[in-house]
N, C-alpha and C positions, 0 to 999 in steps of 0.2 A: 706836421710830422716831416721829417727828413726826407731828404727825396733820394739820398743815396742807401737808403737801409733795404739789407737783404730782403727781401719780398717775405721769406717765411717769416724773418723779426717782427715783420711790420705788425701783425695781428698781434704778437706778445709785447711788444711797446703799448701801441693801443692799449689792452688789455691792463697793463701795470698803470698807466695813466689813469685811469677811472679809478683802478684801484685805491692807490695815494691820494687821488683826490677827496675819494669818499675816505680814508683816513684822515685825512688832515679838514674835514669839511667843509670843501669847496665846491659847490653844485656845478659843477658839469658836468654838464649833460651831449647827447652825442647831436652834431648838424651845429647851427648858429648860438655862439656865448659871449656874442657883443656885453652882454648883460654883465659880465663880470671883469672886476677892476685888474690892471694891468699885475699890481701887487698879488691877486688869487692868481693869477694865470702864471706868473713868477714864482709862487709856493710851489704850485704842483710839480714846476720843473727844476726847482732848485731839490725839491723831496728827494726828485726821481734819481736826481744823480747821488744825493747823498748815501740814498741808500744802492744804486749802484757799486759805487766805491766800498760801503758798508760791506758788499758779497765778492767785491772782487778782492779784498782785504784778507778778508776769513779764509777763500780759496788759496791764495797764495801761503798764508800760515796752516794749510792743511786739516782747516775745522771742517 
C-alpha cells in the first residue's frame, strides 16, 4: 500500500482491495500472497482504479 495515503484512507483502501478482489476472484487473502501471479496482483489494482475513476466520474456529472 502507499505509504503517502492519509492514515484514515488507509483502512478504506485496504478494505476496497479485498473487496475487488473477491469480485473479480482473485484469493487474497490478508499477510503473505507470494502464491499469486503477478497478472492477479495486477487485476486487483487495475480494478481498483477503474472503478475509482468510475466514482469520481459520476461525481463530477452530479449522479
Amino acid at each position: 500500500m502507499a505509504k503517502n495515503v492519509v492514515p484514515e484512507a488507509r483502512e478504506a483502501l485496504s478494505k476496497f482491495k479485498y473487496e475487488v478482489a473477491n469480485e473479480i476472484g482473485v484469493p487474497l487473502k490478508q499477510g503473505y500472497n507470494g502464491d499469486l501471479t503477478s497478472y492477479q496482483n495486477g487485476s486487483v489494482g487495475g480494478y481498483m482504479v477503474k472503478k475509482m475513476i468510475e466514482k469520481a466520474e459520476q461525481n463530477l456529472m452530479g449522479q
